[in-house]
N, C-alpha and C positions, 0 to 999 in steps of 0.2 A: 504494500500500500504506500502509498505516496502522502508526507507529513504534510497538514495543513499550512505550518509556519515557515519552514521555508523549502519545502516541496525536495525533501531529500529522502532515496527511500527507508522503510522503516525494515525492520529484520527482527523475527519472532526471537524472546527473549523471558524468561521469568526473571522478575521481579520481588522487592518487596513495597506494599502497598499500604500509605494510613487510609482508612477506609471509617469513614463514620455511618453509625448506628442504633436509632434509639437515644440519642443525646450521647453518646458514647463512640469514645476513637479508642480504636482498634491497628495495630499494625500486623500484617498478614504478607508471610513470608513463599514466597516459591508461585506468584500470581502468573498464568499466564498475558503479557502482554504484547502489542507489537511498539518496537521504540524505536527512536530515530535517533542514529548514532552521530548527527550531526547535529542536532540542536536538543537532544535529550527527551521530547515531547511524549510523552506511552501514553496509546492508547487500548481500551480495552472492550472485549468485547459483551454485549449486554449478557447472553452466557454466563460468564465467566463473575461478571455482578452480581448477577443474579444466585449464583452459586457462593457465592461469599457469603450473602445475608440470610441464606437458610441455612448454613452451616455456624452462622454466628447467633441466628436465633433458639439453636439447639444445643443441648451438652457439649460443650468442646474443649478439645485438651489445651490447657494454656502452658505455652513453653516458658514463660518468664512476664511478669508483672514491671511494668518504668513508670514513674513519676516525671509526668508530663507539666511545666507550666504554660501560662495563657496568659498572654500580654497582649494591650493595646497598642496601635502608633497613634490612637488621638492624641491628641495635644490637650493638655486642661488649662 
């Protein structure tokens, strides 16, 4: 497939993927995606979505627990 951003092709590749869920981010390792080795863009297929969020909406083994923070750039 050819990258929308600067049209260079992409080459099938897994990934690791933060994927949100439920108010909840998740990082999910080993995603099928296709990436553009020129300007790093992954795209994925609805598949492949769609198989993350039933697998995250069900029992699943968690390989290791991080402490995420969340920061603004507003200015106050």
């Amino acid at each position: 497939m050819i990258c929308e951003f600067c049209k260079g092709r992409t080459i099938k590749k897994k990934v690791t993927k933060h994927h949100s869920l439920d108010g909840r981010l998740y990082v999910v390792e080993n995603v099928d995606a296709e990436a553009c080795p020129q300007c790093g863009e992954r795209y994925f297929h609805a598949k492949t979505l769609d198989a993350i969020d039933a697998m995250l909406k069900r029992k699943h083994r968690v390989k290791r627990k991080l402490q995420v923070e969340v920061v603004s750039l507003s200015v106050r």
